[in-house]
C-alpha positions as CSV (number, residue, x, y, z in Angstrom):
1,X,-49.3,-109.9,55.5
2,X,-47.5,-107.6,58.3
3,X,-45.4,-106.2,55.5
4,X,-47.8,-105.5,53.2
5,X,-50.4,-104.0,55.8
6,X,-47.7,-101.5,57.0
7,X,-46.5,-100.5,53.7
8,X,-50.9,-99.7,52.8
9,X,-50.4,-97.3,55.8
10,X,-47.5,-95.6,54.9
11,X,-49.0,-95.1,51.6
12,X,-52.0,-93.7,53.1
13,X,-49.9,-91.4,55.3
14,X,-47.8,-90.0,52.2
15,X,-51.0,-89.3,50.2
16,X,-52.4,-87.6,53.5
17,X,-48.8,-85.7,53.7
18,X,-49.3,-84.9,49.9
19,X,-53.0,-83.5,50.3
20,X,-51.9,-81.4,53.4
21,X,-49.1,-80.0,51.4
22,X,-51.0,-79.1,48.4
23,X,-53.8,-77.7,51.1
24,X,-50.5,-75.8,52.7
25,X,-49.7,-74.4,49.3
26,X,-53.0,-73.2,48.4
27,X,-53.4,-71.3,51.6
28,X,-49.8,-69.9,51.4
29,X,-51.2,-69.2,47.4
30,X,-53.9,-67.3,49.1
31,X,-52.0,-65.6,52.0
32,X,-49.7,-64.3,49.0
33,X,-52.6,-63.0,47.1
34,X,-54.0,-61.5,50.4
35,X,-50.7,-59.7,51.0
36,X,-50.4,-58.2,47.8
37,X,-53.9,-57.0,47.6
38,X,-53.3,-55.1,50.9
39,X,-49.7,-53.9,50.0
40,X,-51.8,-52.8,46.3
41,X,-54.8,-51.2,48.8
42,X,-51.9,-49.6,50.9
43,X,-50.4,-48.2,48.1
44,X,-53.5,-46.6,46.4
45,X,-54.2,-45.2,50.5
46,X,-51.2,-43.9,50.4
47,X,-51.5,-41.9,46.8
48,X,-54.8,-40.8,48.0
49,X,-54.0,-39.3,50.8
50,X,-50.5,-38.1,49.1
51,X,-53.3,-36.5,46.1
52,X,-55.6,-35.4,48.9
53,X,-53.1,-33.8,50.9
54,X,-51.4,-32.0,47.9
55,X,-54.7,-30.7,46.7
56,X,-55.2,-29.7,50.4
57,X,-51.8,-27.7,50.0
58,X,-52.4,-26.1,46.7
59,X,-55.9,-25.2,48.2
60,X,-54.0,-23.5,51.3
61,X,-51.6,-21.9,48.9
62,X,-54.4,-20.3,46.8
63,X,-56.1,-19.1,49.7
64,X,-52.7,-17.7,50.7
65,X,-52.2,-16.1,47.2
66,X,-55.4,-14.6,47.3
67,X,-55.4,-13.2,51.1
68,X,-52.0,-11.4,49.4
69,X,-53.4,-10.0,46.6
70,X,-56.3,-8.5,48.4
71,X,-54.1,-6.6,51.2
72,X,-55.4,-3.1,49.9
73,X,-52.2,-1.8,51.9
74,X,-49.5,-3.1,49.8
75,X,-47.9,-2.0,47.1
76,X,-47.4,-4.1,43.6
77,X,-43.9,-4.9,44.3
78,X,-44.7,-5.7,47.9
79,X,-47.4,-8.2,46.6
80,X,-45.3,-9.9,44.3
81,X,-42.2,-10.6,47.0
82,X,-44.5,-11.9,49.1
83,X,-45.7,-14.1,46.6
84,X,-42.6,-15.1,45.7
85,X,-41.8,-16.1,48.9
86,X,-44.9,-17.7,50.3
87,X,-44.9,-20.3,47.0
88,X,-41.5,-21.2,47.2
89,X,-41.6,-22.1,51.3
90,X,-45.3,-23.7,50.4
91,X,-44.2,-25.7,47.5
92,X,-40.5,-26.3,48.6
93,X,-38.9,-24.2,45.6
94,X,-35.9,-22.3,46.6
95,X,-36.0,-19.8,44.4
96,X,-38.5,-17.4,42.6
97,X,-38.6,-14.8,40.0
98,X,-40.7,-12.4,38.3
99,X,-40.2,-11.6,34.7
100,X,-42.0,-8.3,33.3
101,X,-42.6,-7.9,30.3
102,X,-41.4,-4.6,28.3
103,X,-43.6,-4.1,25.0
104,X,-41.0,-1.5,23.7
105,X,-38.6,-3.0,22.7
106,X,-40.0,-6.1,23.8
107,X,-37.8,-7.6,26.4
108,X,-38.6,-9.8,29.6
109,X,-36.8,-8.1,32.8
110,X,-36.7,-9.4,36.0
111,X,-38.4,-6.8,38.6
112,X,-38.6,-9.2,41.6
113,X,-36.4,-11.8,43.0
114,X,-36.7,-14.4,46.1
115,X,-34.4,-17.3,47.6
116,X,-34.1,-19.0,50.3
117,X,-31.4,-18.2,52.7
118,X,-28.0,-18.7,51.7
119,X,-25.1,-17.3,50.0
120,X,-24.6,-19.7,47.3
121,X,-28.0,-18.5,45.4
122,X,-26.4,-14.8,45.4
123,X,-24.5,-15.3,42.5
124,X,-27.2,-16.5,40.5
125,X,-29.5,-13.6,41.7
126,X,-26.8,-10.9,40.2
127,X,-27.0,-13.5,36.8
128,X,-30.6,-12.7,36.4
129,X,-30.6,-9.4,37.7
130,X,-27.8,-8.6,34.6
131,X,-30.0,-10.5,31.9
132,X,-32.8,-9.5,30.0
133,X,-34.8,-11.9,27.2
134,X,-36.6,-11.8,24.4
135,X,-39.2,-14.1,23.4
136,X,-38.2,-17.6,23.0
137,X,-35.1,-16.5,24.9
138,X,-34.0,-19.1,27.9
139,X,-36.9,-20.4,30.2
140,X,-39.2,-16.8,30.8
141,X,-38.5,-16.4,26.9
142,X,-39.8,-19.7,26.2
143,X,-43.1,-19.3,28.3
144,X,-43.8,-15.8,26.9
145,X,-43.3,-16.9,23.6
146,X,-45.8,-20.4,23.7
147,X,-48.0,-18.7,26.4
148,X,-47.7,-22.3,28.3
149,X,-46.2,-23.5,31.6
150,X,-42.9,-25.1,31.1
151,X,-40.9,-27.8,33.3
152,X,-37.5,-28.6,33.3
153,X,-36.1,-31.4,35.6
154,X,-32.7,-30.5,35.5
155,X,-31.9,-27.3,33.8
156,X,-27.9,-27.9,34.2
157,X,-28.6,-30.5,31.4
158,X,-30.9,-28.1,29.4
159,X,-29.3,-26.9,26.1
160,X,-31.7,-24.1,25.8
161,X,-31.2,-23.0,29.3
162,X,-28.8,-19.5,29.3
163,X,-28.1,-19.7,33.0
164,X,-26.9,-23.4,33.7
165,X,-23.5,-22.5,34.5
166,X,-24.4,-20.1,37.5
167,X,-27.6,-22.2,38.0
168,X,-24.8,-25.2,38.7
169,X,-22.8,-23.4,41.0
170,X,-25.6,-22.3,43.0
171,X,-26.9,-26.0,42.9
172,X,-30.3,-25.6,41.5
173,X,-31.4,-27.9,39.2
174,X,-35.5,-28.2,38.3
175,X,-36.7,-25.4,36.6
176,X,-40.7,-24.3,36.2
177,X,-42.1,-21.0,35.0
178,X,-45.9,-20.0,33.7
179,X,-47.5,-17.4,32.2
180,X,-49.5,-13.9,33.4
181,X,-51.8,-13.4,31.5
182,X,-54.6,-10.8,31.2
183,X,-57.2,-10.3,28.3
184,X,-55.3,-12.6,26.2
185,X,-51.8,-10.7,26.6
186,X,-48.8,-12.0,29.0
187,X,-47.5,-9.3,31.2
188,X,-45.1,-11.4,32.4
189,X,-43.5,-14.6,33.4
190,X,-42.6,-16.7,37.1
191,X,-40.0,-18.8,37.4
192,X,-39.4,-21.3,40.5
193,X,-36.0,-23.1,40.7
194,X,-35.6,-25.8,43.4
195,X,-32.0,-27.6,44.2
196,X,-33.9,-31.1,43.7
197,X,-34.5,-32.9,40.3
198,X,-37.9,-33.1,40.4
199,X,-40.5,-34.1,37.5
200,X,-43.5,-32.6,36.4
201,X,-46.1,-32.1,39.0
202,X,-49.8,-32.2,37.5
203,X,-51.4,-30.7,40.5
204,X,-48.4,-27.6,40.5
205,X,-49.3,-26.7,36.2
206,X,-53.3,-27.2,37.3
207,X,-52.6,-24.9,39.8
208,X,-50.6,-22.2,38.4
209,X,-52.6,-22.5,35.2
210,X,-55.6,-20.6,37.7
211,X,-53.1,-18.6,39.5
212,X,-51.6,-17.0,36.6
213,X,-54.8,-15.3,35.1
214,X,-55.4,-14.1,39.1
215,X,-51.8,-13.2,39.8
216,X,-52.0,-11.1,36.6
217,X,-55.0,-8.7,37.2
218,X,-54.2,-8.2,40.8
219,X,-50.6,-6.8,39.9
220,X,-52.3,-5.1,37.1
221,X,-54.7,-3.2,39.4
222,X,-52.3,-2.7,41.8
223,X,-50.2,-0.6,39.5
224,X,-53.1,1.2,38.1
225,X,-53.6,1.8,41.9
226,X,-50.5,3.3,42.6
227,X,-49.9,5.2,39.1
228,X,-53.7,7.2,39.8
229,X,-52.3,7.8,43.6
230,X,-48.6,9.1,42.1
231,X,-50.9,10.9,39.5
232,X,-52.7,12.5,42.3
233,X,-49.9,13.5,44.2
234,X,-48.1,15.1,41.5
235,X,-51.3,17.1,40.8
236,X,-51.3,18.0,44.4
237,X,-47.6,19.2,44.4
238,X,-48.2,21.0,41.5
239,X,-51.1,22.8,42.5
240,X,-48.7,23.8,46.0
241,X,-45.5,24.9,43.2
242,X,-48.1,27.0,41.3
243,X,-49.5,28.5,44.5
244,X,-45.8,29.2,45.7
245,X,-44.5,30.4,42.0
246,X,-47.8,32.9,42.1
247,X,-46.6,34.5,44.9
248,X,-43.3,34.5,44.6
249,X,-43.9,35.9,41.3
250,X,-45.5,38.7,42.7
251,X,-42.5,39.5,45.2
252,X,-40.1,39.4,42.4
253,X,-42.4,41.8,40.0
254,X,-41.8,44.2,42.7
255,X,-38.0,44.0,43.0
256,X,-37.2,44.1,39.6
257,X,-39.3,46.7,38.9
258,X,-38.0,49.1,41.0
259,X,-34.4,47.9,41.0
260,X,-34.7,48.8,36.9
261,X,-36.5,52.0,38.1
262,X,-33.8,53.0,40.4
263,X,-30.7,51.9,37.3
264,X,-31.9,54.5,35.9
265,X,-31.3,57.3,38.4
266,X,-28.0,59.1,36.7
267,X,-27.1,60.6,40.2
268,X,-26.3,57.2,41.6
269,X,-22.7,55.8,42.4
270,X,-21.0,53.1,40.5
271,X,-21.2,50.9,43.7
272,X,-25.2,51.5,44.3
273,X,-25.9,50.9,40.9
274,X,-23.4,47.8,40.5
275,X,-25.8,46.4,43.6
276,X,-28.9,47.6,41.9
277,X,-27.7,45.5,39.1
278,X,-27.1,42.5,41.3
279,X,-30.6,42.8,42.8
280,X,-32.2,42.6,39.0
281,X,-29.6,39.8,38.3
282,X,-30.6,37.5,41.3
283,X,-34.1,38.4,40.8
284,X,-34.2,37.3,36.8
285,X,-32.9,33.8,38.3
286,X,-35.9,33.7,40.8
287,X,-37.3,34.5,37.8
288,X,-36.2,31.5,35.8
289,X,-37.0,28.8,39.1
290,X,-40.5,30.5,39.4
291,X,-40.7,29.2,35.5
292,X,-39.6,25.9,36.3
293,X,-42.3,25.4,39.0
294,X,-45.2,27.2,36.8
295,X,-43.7,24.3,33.8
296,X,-44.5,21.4,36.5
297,X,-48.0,22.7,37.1
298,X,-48.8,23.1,33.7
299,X,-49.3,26.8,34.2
300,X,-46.7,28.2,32.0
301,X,-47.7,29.9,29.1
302,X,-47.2,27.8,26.3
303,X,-46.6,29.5,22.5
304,X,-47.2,26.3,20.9
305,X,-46.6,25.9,16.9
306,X,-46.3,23.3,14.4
307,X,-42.6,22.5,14.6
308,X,-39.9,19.4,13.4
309,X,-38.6,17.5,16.5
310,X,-35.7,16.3,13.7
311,X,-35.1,19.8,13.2
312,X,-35.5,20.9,16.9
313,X,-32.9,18.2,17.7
314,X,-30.2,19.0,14.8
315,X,-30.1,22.8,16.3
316,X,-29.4,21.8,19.5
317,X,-26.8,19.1,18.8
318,X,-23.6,21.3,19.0
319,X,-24.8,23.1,22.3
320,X,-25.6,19.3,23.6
321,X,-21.8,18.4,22.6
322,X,-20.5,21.4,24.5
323,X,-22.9,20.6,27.7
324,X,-21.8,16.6,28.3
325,X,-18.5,17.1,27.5
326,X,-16.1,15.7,25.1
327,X,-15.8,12.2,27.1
328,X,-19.0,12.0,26.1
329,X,-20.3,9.6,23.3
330,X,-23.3,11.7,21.4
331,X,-25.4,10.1,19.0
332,X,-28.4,10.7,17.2
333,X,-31.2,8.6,14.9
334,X,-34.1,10.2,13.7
335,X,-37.2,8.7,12.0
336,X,-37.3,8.5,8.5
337,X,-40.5,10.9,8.1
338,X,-40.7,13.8,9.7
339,X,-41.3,14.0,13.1
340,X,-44.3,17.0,13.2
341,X,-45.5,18.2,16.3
342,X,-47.7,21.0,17.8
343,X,-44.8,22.3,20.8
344,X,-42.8,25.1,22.2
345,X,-39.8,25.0,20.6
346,X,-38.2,26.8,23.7
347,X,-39.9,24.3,26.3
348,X,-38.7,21.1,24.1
349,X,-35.2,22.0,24.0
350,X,-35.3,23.1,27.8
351,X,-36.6,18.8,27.8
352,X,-33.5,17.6,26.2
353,X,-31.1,20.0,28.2
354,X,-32.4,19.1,31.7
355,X,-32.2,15.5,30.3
356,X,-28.3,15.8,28.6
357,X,-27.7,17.4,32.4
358,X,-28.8,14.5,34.1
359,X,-27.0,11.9,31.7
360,X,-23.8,14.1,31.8
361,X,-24.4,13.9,35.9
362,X,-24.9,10.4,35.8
363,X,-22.1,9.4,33.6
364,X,-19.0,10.9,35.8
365,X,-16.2,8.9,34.1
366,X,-17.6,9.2,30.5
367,X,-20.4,7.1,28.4
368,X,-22.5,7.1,26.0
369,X,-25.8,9.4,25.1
370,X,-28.0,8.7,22.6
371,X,-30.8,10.6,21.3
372,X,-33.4,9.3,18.9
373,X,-37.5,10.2,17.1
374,X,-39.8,7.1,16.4
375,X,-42.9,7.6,14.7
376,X,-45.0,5.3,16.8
377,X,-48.8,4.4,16.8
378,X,-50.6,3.1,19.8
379,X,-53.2,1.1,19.7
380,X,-56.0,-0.3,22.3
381,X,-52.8,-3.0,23.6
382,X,-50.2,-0.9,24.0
383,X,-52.9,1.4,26.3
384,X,-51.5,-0.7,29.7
385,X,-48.4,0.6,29.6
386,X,-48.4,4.1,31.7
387,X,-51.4,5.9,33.3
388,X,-51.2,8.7,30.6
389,X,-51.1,6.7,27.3
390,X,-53.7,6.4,25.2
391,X,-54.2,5.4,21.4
392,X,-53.1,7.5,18.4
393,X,-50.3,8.5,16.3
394,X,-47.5,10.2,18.3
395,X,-43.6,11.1,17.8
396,X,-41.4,9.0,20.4
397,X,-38.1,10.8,22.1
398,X,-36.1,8.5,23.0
399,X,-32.9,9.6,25.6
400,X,-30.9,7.4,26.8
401,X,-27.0,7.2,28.6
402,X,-25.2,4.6,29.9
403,X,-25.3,6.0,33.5
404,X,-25.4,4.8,37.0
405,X,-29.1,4.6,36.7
406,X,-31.7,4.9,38.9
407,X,-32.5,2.8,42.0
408,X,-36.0,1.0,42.0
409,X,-36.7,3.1,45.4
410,X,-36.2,6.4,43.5
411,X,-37.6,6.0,40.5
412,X,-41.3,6.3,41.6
413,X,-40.1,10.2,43.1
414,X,-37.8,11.4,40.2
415,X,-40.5,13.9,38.9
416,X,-41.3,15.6,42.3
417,X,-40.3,19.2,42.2
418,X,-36.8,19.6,44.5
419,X,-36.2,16.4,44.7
420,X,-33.0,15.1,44.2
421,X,-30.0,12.4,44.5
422,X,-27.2,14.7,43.7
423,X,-25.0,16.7,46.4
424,X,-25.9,19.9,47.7
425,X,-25.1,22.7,45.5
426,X,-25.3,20.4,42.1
427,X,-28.8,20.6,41.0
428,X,-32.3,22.3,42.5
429,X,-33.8,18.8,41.5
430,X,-36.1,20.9,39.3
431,X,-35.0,19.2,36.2
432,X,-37.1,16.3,35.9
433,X,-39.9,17.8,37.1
434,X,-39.7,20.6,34.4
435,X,-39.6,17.5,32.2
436,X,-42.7,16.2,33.6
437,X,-44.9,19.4,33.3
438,X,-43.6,20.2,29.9
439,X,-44.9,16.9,28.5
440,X,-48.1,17.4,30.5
441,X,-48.6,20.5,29.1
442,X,-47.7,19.2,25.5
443,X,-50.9,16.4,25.9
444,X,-47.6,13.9,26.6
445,X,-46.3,11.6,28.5
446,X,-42.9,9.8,30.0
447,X,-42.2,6.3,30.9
448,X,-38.6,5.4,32.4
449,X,-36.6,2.3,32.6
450,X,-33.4,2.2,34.6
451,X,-31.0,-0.8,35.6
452,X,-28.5,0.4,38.4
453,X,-25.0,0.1,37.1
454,X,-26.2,-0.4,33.5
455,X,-28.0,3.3,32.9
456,X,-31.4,4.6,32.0
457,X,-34.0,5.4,28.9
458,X,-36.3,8.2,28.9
459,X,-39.2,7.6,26.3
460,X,-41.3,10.7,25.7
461,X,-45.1,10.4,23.4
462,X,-46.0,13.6,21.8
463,X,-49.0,13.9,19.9
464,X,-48.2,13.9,15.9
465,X,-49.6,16.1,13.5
466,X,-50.2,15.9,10.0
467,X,-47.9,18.8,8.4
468,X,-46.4,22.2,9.5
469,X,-48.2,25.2,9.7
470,X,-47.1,28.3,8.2
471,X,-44.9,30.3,10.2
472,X,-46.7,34.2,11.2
473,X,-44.8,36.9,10.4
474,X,-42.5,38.3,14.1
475,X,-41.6,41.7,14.8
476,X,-37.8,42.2,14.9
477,X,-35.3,45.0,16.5
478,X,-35.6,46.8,19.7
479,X,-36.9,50.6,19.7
480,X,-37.3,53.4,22.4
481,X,-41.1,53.0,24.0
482,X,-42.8,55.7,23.7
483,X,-45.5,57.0,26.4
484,X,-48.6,58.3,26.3
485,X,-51.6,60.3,27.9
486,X,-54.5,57.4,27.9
487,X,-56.3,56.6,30.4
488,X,-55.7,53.1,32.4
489,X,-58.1,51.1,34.4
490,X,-55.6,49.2,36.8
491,X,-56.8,46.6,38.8
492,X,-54.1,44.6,41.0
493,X,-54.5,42.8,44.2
494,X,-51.3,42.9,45.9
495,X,-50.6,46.6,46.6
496,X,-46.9,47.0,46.1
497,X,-47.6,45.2,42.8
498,X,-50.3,47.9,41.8
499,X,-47.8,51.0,43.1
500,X,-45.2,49.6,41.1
501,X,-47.6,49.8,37.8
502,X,-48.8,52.7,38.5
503,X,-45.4,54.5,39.2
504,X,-44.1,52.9,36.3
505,X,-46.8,54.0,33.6
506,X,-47.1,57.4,35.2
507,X,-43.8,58.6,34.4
508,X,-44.2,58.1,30.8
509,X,-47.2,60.2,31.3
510,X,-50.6,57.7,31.2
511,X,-53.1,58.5,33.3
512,X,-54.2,55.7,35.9
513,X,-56.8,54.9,37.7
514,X,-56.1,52.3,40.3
515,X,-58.2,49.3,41.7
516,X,-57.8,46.3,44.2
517,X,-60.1,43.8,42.9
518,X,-63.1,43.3,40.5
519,X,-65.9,44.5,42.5
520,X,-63.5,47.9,42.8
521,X,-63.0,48.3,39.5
522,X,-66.5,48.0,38.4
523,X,-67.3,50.7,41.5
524,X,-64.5,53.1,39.7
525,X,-65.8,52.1,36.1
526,X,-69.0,53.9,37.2
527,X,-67.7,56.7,38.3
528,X,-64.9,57.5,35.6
529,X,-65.8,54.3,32.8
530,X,-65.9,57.0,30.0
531,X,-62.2,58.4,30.5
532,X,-61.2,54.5,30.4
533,X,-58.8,53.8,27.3
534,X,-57.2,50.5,28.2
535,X,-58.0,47.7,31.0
536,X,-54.7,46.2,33.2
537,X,-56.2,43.7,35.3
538,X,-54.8,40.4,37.0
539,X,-56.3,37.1,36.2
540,X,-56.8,35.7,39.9
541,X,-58.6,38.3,42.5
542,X,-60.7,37.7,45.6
543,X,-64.3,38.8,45.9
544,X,-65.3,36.2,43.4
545,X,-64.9,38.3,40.1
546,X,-61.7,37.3,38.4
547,X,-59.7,39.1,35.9
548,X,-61.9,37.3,32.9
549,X,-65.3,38.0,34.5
550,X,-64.3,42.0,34.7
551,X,-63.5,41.6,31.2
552,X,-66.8,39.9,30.5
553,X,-68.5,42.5,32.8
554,X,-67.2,45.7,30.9
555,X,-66.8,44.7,27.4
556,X,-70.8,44.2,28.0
557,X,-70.7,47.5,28.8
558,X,-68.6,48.7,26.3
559,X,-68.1,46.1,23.6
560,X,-64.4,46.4,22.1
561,X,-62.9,47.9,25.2
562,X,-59.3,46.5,25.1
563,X,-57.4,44.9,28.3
564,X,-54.1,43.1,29.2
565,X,-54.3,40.3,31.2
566,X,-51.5,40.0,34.1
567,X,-51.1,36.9,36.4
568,X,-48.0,35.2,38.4
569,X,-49.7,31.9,37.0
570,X,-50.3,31.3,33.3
571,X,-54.0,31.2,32.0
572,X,-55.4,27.4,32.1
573,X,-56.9,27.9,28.8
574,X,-58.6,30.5,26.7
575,X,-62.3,31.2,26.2
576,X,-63.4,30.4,22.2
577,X,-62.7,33.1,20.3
578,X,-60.1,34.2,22.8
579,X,-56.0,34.3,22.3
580,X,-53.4,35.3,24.6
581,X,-50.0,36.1,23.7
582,X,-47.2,36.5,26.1
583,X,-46.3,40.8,25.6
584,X,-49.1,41.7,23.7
585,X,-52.7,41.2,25.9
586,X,-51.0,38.5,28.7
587,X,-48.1,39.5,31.1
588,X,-46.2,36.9,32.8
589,X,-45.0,37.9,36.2
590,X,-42.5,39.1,36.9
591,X,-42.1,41.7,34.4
592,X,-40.1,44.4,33.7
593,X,-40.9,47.7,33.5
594,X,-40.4,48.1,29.2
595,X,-42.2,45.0,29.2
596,X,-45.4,46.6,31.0
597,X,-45.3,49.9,28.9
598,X,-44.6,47.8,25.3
599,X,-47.2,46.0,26.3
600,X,-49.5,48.9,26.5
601,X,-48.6,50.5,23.8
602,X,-49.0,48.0,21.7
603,X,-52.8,47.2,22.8
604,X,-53.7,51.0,22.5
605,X,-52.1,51.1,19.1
606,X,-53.9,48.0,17.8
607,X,-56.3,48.4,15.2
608,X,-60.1,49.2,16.6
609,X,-61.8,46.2,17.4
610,X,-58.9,44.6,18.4
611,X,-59.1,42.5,22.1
């Protein structure tokens, strides 16, 4: 009974042992579950607040961006290293690159480049700095060919990736770039690089995706911004070499004048008129600078005609040999049509001289030169490119060597007049800036690209016409001028300029009468406006009347009356019905004594009614 008593118990116990068990297991069932809900809860925390704090950087960064690319102060390139650098210490990349695009010949170039510190990212700087892409070409190729961000974890293992090997050595592996675009075209591409295998970040593309579009106009403004200011200056310095070349024209009217005056003196020494001879020498070159600076400012006469640029290039091609040297590779392409413009002949081959000079300058131990013609035709696009372009049909000159080129800091000051990179003695750093004004003058324009170490291209637009105009008939041969015993009206400003005239025209017998500005001459026409034959007068006087208005004034007086213009600019434009030609009724200081007294000849032999 004992036994069987004891053994119920036991029993009793072990099912009590069993039911705490199963009670044990069920809790520890629970305390499991429990756990992993929190460690689940933790982990979603933990995202959220990785999510919240990555938005909360990429929301910093933009604000960042932004404060950047509204500094009024700084320059494009200034905005887009700073960029550069704030995204990659922001977003941990360690290196960051800007790709521009080049329409012509459409090429991706790398204008801006930032790493971290450290040597080993150098020689993967000088890789990109040496490369240039075209669409679907390496990683910028690729973005500015889909117009999509890309991502590459690991470009060392990318196929398509041109760069790996000096990417590898430098230790950079992820690769990301994405598009700038503006009104539906991509002016360039940004690439980030970052020593880390990392995958695509959603938040980064989201991000950049809004960026782009923003980077893109800012840059874009900023340029437009500092192409109007560089426009403005170069206005400015050309309204100061004008002014200067005026004057100085003046000065030099005088001493050539009388040092051609004086030549002819048979009583002098071989000495005195050796100097004399050296004075009318140094003076032409003055001369010849004063040209230059009136070219700049667009205030050279311009005796523009219908001409061939294919021609214009072929005539000049053996004196181009003999100016670069024979270490010199020459070579020439034209377009298939002909390339017909409305030009100078003169001022376009002083434009590939001045450029053949530079190249030859640039390209010490030999190289190559090429000259080319494009027929080209700009539409609303293409517009973006340079301050001055604009749409239409236009004839391309294309120069370029193989050079030292041209350092980024330099480039924006190459067409200033007297500046220059070349040792003293070797150049009046004139050249480029007679380049400049020609083109200006010619309704034209320039755009450079140069690569240190690699050389540069000169790209010139000048307006295309339809066919060439019929030559006009030119007078040839060289005669003895004769004088005369008309009556001048001349009305001059600067005295020793007027003395000189008059001394000049009176020993070949004319008769002058002698004013110092346009309310004086209209005084002296009152007096003694019957015995008037011919009008002399200079195109810029004080006392408000110019040379133009006296001519307005006194052809309403007398309507025919026949005048010479004389100025040390070059007129700005004609009125309608109005031509002036250089030697017939417009005189470009300095002149020559013939010069003046063929000049008047001519208009007082002209046929009546001729202005």
């Amino acid at each position: 009974m004992k036994v069987l008593q004891l053994a119920n118990a036991l029993t009793e116990k072990w099912r009590l042992l069993q039911q705490t068990r199963r009670k044990m297991d069920e809790l520890e069932g629970l305390v499991d579950e429990a756990t992993l809900n929190l460690r689940r809860t933790n982990a979603m925390l933990e995202a959220e607040i990785a999510q919240r704090t990555r938005r909360e950087e990429c929301l910093a960064l933009q604000q960042e961006v932004t404060r950047i690319l509204a500094d009024s102060t700084a320059t494009a390139g200034e905005v887009t290293a700073k960029i550069l650098e704030t995204v990659c210490e922001r977003m941990k990349w360690d290196v960051g690159e800007l790709w521009t695009a080049d329409l012509q010949p459409e090429i991706l170039r790398c204008t801006a480049i930032w790493h971290s510190p450290g040597t080993e990212f150098a020689d993967f700087r000088t890789a990109t700095q040496q490369m240039v892409f075209r669409a679907a070409t390496d990683l910028p190729g690729g973005v500015w060919k889909s117009g999509q961000p890309a991502w590459i974890p690991d470009v060392t293992a990318d196929g398509t990736f041109l760069r790996k090997s000096a990417a590898a050595k430098a230790g950079l592996h992820c690769g990301f770039a994405f598009p700038l675009r503006l009104r539906g075209e991509i002016l360039g591409v940004v690439e980030f690089f970052s020593v880390r295998t990392r995958q695509p970040e959603d938040d980064v593309l989201e991000m950049f995706a809004t960026l782009g579009s923003l980077i893109a106009q800012s840059i874009e403004r900023k340029k437009l911004e500092e192409r109007l200011r560089q426009a403005q200056k170069m206005d400015a310095i050309g309204q100061l070499a004008g002014g200067v070349a005026h004057d100085f024209n003046n000065i030099l009217t005088v001493i050539q004048g009388y040092a051609q005056i004086l030549k002819t003196n048979i009583a002098l020494d071989h000495e005195t008129a050796d100097g004399l001879t050296q004075i009318a020498l140094a003076a032409e070159r003055a001369g010849n600078l004063t040209q230059q600076l009136l070219t700049f400012s667009r205030k050279r006469i311009m005796q523009a005609k219908s001409v061939d640029l294919n021609s214009v290039i072929a005539n000049l091609a053996k004196m181009l040999r003999r100016v670069i040297g024979e270490d010199m590779a020459l070579s020439f392409h034209y377009s298939h049509d002909c390339a017909i413009i409305h030009a100078d002949e003169d001022m376009l081959s002083q434009v590939l001289m001045n450029l053949a000079v530079n190249a030859r300058d640039a390209m010490p131990k030999g190289g190559k030169l090429g000259i080319s013609t494009e027929l080209v035709t700009i539409g609303e696009p293409g517009v973006q490119g340079h301050a001055d372009s604009r749409p239409g049909r236009f004839v391309c000159l294309t120069v370029t060597d193989t050079g030292c080129g041209i350092p980024p800091e330099n480039l924006s000051r190459i067409f200033e007049p007297f500046f220059t990179t070349k040792g003293v003695g070797r150049g009046t750093g004139l050249g480029l800036s007679t380049v400049y004004g020609i083109l200006k003058q010619h309704r034209g324009w320039i755009e450079v690209n140069s690569q240190v170490g690699t050389g540069s291209t000169f790209r010139m637009f000048l307006p295309r016409v339809a066919h060439l105009a019929l030559p006009a008939n030119e007078k040839s041969g060289e005669s003895i001028v004769p004088g005369g015993t008309e009556t001048i009206l001349l009305v001059e400003d600067e005295a020793p300029v007027r003395g000189l005239a008059k001394r000049i025209l009176q020993r070949l017998g004319y008769q002058v009468l002698e004013a110092a500005s346009g309310v004086d001459a209209l005084a002296v026409w009152e007096q003694r406006g019957d015995e008037v034959h011919l009008l002399v007068t200079d195109m810029v006087m004080p006392d408000g009347i110019t040379g133009r208005d006296l001519v307005e004034k006194l052809q309403a007086k007398r309507p025919g009356l026949k005048f010479i213009y004389t100025s040390g600019y070059s007129p700005n434009g004609t009125k309608e019905g109005e031509s002036l030609l250089e030697g017939i009724n417009f005189l470009q200081k300095p002149y020559g004594p013939r010069k003046l007294l063929e000049a008047v000849r001519e208009r007082l032999d002209g046929t009546p009614g001729s202005n």
